[in-house]
Each structure stands twice: as structure tokens, then as C-alpha cells.
N, C-alpha and C positions, 0 to 999 in steps of 0.2 A: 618657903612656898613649895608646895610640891602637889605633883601628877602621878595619873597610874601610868605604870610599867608591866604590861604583860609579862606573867610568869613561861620562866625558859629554863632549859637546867641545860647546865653548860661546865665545862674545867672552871676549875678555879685559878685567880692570879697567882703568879707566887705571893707567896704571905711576905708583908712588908711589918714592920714597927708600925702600933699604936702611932698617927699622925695627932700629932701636938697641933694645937689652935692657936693662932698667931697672938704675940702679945701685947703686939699695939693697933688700934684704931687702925684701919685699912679705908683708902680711901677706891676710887673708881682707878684710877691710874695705875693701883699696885695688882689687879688684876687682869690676867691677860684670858683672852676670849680667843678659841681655836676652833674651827671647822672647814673639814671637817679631822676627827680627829680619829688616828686609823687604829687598829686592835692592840698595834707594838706599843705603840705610844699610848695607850693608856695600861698596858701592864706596866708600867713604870712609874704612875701615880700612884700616890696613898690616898686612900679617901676621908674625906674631913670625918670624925665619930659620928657628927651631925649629921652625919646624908643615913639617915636610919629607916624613914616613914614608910618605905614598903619592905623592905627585910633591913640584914645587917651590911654594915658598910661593905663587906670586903664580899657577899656575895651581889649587892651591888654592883658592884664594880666588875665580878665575872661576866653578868648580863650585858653590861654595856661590853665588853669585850666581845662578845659574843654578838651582838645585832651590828658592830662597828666591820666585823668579819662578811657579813653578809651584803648577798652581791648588790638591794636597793638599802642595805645600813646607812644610816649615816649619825653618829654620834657628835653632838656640839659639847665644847668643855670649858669651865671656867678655875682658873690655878691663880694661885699665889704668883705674881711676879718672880720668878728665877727658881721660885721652889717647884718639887711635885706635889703640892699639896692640890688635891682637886675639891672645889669648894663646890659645885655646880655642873648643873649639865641637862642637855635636852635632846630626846633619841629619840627617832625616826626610825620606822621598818616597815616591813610587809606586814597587813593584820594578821594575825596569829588564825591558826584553820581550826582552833575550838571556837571560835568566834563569828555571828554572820558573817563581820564584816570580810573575812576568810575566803568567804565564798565568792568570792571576787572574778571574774571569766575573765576580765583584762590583763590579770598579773600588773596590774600600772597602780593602784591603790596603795597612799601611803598613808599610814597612821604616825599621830604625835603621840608616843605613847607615854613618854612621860616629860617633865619638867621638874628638875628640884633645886632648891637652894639650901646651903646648911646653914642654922642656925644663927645670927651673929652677925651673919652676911646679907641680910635679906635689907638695909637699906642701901645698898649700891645699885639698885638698878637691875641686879643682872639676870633676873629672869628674862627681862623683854631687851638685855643684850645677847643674848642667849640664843633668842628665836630671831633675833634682827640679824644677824649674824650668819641663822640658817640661813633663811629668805635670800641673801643677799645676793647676788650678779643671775637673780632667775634660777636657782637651784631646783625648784618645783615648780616654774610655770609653765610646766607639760604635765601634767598630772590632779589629784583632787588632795590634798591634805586633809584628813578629819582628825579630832579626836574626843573621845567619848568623856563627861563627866560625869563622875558617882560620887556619890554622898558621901560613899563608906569610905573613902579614899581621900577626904580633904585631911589638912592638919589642921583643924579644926582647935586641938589645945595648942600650941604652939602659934597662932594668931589671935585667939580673941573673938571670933567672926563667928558668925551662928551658921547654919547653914545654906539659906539663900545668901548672904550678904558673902561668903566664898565662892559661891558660883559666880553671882556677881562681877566679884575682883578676877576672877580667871575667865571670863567671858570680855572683863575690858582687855586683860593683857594680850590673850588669843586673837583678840580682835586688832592690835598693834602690827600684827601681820596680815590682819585681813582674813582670818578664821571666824567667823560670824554664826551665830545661832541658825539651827534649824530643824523644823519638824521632821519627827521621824516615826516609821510605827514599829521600831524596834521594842523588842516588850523589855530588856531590862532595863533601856535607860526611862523607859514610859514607869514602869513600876516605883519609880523616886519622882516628888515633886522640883528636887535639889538637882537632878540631876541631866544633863543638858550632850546635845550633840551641837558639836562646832565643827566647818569647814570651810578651807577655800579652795575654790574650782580656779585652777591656775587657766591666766589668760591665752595661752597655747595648748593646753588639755583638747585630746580630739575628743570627737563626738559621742565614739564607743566607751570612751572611760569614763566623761562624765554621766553617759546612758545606762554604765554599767553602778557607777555610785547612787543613780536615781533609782535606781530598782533597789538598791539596797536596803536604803534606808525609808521608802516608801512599798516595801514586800507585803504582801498578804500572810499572814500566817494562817 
């Protein structure tokens, strides 16, 4: 399963050994779920080959070092039980300022900007332990969480799933947090029929950032 990840260029980790894919059946138990998880500590994972869908694993893994650094970052991670092996993960930050959503006057605006699972691993669950994980003791209920869904960005081979029937399934799991569909007259997510804005307007968000995500995503052009 996987989301987009806004592109950021950033150092690289140090370079680790090719991560080997476990050799037995993994159940829910042998995976531990960390958030949030800080820049040190994920230079010290290796990341599964799998985790490829928007670049290569190991620059990956720079990006999320790099948004887990920054001061509204926040990187959730899923590892092999005792090992570094990082199977998973779901990253949170500020919208990127090539992007409307960028254009933000609150600075309070967080995007999901991505969610992936590596291959193999995608019957445990842990996508939606992933995001259940974030969510959890109110991490964002001062604020509005979005995140944008593009067509061009599903794994599309690697499920099976045509292209509404992936928005679909990422609209139910977004929605496990309470990210829910909304119109918008952004024009590139309007330019794909597949492709969908989700948010949740946290129950403590003041007035000015949810007023300032309603312009947004209802702007004139």
C-alpha cells in the first residue's frame, strides 16, 4: 500500500547493507509500531527493498529523516520486532510551498503525505496501525490534517485494483482516522476523476486554520 511523499532533497543516511526480507511468515505481534519516531533513530534502520513506489529505498529513507527533523515533522514507523528492518511508515509535515496547499497564512496545516507498506507485509494491518498510532492521545486535534490522492501515485501493479477501486480502499483506510472525502476546486486534483482530497478538521482546530484550509481548497483560480 502506498501514498505520495512530497519531493525534498536532503543528506543522505549513511549507507547500510542491502536489508534482507524476513524468512518466516510474520505475524501482527513481530511488528513493532513507533511514533513518533525522531531523525536519529531512523538513521539506524535499513529499509525493506520493498519500500520503492516513489523513489529508491535508501533515498526514502533520507526524506523521512529529513521531515522527522522538522519542527511540525512527524514520522510514524513500522520494524521487524528487535531488528532495524523498517517495513512501513507514515509521514506527516508542513505542505510543501510548490504546492497551493503551501500557501497556508496559519503555518498550522498538516499534510499526510505519505503512507507505504513493503510488499509481503501488507496483510498485517499496518497501514491503518500506522495512522492509528499517529492519531492517538490527540496528536492533531488542534489542527486540519489533509492529504491529497493522485491517480499517478497509486501501486496500482502490486495490488490488482483498477483505479477507482484504489482510491476506494485509501479513502476507507483515511477514513479509520477520520480523514474523509472533500470537494475541492484545486485544479490538479479536479484534473483526475481517481483522484480525491481527504481531511480531518481536528476537534480543537481554531477557527482561523480551519478558515484558512477552507479557502484553500475552495480558492478561485
Amino acid at each position: 500500500m502506498a501514498f505520495a511523499l512530497s519531493s525534498r532533497v536532503t543528506r543522505m543516511p549513511p549507507k547500510h547493507a542491502p536489508a534482507a526480507e524476513p524468512t518466516t511468515a510474520l505475524t501482527p505481534d513481530d511488528v513493532a509500531i513507533q511514533v513518533p519516531t525522531s531523525a536519529t533513530e531512523l538513521t539506524t534502520l535499513v529499509p525493506h527493498p520493498g519500500l520503492d513506489t516513489f523513489r529508491q529505498p535508501a533515498a526514502q529513507l533520507a526524506s523521512l529523516v529529513a521531515i522527522a527533523a522538522e519542527p511540525f515533522g512527524c514520522v510514524a514507523t513500522a520494524r521487524v520486532t528487535g531488528e532495524n528492518l523498517l517495513v512501513g511508515y507514515a509521514a506527516f509535515h508542513r505542505p510543501s510551498g510548490i504546492e497551493t496547499w503551501g500557501e497556508d497564512r496559519s503555518g498550522r496545516l498538516i499534510e499526510l503525505g505519505a503512507v507505504e507498506v513493503a510488499p509481503g507485509m501488507r496483510g498485517l494491518r499496518l497501514a491503518e496501525r500506522l495512522l492509528s498510532a499517529a492519531f492517538a492521545g490527540g496528536r492533531f486535534d488542534d489542527t486540519v490534517v489533509f492529504a491529497t490522492l493522485y491517480r499517478w501515485h497509486y501501486d496500482l501493479g502490486r495490488t490488482g485494483l483498477g483505479e477507482l477501486g484504489y482510491r476506494r480502499m485509501l479513502e476507507r483506510l483515511y477514513a479509520s482516522v477520520g480523514l474523509l472525502p472533500m470537494e475541492t476546486n484545486d485544479i490538479e486534483i479536479g484534473s483526475d476523476h481517481a483522484n480525491r482530497l481527504v481531511a480531518r478538521i481536528g476537534p480543537h482546530a481554531p477557527a482561523t486554520v480551519v478558515a484558512e484550509f477552507e479557502r484553500l481548497r475552495l480558492r478561485r483560480w
